[in-house]
N, C-alpha and C positions, 0 to 999 in steps of 0.2 A: 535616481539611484535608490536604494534600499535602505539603507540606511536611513534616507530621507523621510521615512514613513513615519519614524520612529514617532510618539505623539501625536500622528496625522489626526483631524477631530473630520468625521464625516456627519453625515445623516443617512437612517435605513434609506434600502432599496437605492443607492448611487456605487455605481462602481469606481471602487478606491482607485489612488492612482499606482502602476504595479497592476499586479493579475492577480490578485487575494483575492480567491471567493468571498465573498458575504453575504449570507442570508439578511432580508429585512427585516424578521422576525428574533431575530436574536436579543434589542433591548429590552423588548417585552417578556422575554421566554429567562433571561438574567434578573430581572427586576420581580418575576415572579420564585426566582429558586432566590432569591435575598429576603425578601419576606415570607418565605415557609410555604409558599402556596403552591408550588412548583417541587416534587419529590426526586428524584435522577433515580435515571431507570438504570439497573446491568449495565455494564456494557458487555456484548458479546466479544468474543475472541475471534479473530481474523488475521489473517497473512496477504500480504503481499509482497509482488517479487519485480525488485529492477534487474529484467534481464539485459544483458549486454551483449555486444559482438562489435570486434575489432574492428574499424577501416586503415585507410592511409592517414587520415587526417587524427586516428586517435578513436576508442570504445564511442558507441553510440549505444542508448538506450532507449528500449521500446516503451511507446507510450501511447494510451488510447484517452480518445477525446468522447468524455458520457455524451451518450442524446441528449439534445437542450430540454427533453420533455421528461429526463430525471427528474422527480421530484426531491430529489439530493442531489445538488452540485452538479448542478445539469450545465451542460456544454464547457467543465474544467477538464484538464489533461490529470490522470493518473495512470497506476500501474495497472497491470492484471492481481487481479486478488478478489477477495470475497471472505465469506465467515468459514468459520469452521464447522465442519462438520463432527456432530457427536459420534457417531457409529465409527472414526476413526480414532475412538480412545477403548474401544470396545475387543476391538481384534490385533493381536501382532499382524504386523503386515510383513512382507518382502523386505530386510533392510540390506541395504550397503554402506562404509562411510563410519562417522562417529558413532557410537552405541546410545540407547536413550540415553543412561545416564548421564552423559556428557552433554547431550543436549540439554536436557534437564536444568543442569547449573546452569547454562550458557542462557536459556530463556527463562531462568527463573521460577521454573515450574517443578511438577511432579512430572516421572517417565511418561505416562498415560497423555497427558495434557501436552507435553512437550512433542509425542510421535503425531497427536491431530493435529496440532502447531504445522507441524514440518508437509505434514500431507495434505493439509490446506492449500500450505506454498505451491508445491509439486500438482495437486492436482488442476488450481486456478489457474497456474499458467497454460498448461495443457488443453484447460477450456476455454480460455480467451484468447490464446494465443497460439491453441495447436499443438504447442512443442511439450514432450514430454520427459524428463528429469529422471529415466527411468534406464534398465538394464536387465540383459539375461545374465549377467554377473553382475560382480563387483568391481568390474573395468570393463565392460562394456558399457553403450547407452544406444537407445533403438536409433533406429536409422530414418526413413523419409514417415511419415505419421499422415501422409494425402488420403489414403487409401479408404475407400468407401466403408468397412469395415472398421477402421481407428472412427472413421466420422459416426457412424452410429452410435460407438461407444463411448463417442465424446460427448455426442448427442444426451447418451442415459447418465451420465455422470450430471450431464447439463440437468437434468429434471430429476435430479437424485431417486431412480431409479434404482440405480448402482452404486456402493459405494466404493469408495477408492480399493479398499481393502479384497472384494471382489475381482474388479476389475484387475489388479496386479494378482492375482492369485490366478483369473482366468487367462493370461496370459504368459504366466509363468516368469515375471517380472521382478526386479528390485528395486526399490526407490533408491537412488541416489544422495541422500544425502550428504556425502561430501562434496555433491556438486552447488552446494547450497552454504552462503556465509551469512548469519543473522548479521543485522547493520544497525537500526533504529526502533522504539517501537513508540507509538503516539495512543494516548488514549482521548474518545470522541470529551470535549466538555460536557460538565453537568448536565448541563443547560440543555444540550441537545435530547429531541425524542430519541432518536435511532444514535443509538451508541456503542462506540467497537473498540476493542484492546488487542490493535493490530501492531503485529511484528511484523519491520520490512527486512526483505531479503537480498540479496544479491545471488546472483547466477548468471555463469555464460553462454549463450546459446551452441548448445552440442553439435560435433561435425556434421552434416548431413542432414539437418533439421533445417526446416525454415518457419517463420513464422505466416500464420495464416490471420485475415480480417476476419473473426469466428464470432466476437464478444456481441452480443445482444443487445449488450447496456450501451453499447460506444457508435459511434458513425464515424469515426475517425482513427487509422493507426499510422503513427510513424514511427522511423528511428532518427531521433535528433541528436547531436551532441549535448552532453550537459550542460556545458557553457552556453552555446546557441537556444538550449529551453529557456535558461535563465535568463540570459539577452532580452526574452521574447516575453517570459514573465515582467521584467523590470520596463517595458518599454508598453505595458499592456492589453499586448496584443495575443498571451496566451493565460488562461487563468487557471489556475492552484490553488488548491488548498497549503497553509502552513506545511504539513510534515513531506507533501510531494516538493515542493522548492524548496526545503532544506534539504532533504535527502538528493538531491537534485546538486544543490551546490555543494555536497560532502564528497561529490562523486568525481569533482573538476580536478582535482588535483593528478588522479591514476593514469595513469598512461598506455594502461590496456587491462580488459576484462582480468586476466589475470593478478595484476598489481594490487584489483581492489576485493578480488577474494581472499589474495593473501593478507590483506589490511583488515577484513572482517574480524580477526576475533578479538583486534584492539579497539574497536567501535564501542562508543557508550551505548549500553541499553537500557539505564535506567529511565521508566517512563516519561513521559512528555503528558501533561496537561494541562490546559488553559487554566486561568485564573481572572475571575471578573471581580468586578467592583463598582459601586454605585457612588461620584464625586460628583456635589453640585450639578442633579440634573444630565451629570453625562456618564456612562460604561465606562468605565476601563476596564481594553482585557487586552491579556497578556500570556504569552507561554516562557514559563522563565528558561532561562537560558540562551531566547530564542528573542531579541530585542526588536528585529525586523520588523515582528508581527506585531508590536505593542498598537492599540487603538485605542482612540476616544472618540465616541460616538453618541452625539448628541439626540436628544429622542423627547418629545412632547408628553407630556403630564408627570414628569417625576418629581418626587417629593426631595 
């Protein structure tokens, strides 16, 4: 069980027990940000989004499994998402839904920073998973998205070509954003090279949408229950990152897509970031709050 990790001491490169990713490189890449040799990079801004849709059994959430030949967290389960894009702080776009400012407080940000925020969410789903969060009003949201025309233009958003700002303006569009509830947001450790300050989302898959296997990055899409990923995480046999199994298990309680947009704007967002430590030869890292993930990891030459 999960709990059970809690102090678990490993060594690099062995997969823990549970489905927590871990890089091998992590003691050495901590023991170098502890004695100064090691600077932390930005982290960039990113969104992603757990989209949801209702069965009999209860909301299911879609989830794609990276290629094993990611050089980040290759063959774990996450959402669709990615970085944000600049040129989406640059132009008002299409909106519907709450006003920046509102978003604004709600992520912490300035108006500018908070509409890339939101159009990151909106557009990365759209490119990994087809479905678009979008409308010819402010109660409408488009309809079937197959169409060899949306694929092109998902295609140009895909090689930033286009930016989102474009794209809804050439189609005479609005973004949705009240179809969008912030949930969590994680930021990458020090430690790490490639570092992101993403906010997750929540959203329900719109009538008449479906999603499509589109994403690049992924060989794998399902819709699993949250309960059933976790199951699946704790038993091994599916592997996570921290902020995807917890966001994952915050999600168990709701009883349908609905329940848990409305539960959105009582979600904590104050950041999530690891914290390491060098004891007698061994790592400890930990995300406070977050006790599941605490580790010690044993690792050759430290002082």
């Amino acid at each position: 069980m999960p709990n059970g990790e809690q102090g678990q001491q490993q060594t690099p490169g062995t997969r823990p027990a549970g489905g927590q990713w871990y890089p091998p490189e992590w003691p050495d890449r901590i023991r170098a940000l502890a004695d100064g040799s090691l600077v932390p990079v930005e982290p960039r801004r990113a969104s992603t989004v757990m989209l949801l849709r209702d069965t009999a059994a209860g909301p299911v959430v879609h989830m794609l499994r990276r290629r094993a030949s990611m050089a980040f967290a290759g063959g774990a389960y996450a959402y669709p998402g990615g970085g944000v894009d600049p040129r989406d702080e640059e132009h008002l776009v299409g909106w519907a839904g709450p006003g920046l400012g509102e978003w604004a407080q709600r992520l912490g940000t300035d108006a500018r920073t908070a509409q890339a925020i939101v159009c990151a969410a909106v557009r990365e789903t759209f490119e990994e998973a087809g479905v678009l969060l979008a409308g010819e009003s402010a109660e409408t949201v488009v309809g079937d998205t197959t169409g060899d025309d949306w694929e092109a233009d998902r295609q140009a958003l895909v090689a930033r070509g286009l930016s989102f700002a474009e794209f809804l303006d050439r189609r005479g569009l609005r973004l949705r954003s009240d179809l969008l509830g912030a949930w969590a947001r994680w930021i990458t450790p020090e430690f790490e090279p490639r570092r992101f300050d993403t906010w997750f989302f929540v959203a329900a898959l719109p009538e008449g949408q479906r999603t499509r296997d589109v994403s690049g990055e992924a060989d794998r899409t399902v819709w699993i229950r949250p309960t059933d990923a976790a199951d699946g995480y704790d038993k091994g046999e599916l592997l996570m990152m921290p902020p995807t199994i917890s966001t994952l298990r915050s999600l168990e309680p709701y009883g349908s897509a609905a329940d848990a947009l409305a539960a959105a704007p009582g979600q904590d967002l104050a950041p999530v970031l690891a914290q390491a430590a060098l004891e007698n030869g061994e790592v400890v890292l930990s995300w406070p709050g977050h006790d599941e993930f605490t580790k010690r990891v044993s690792f050759g030459g430290a002082s």
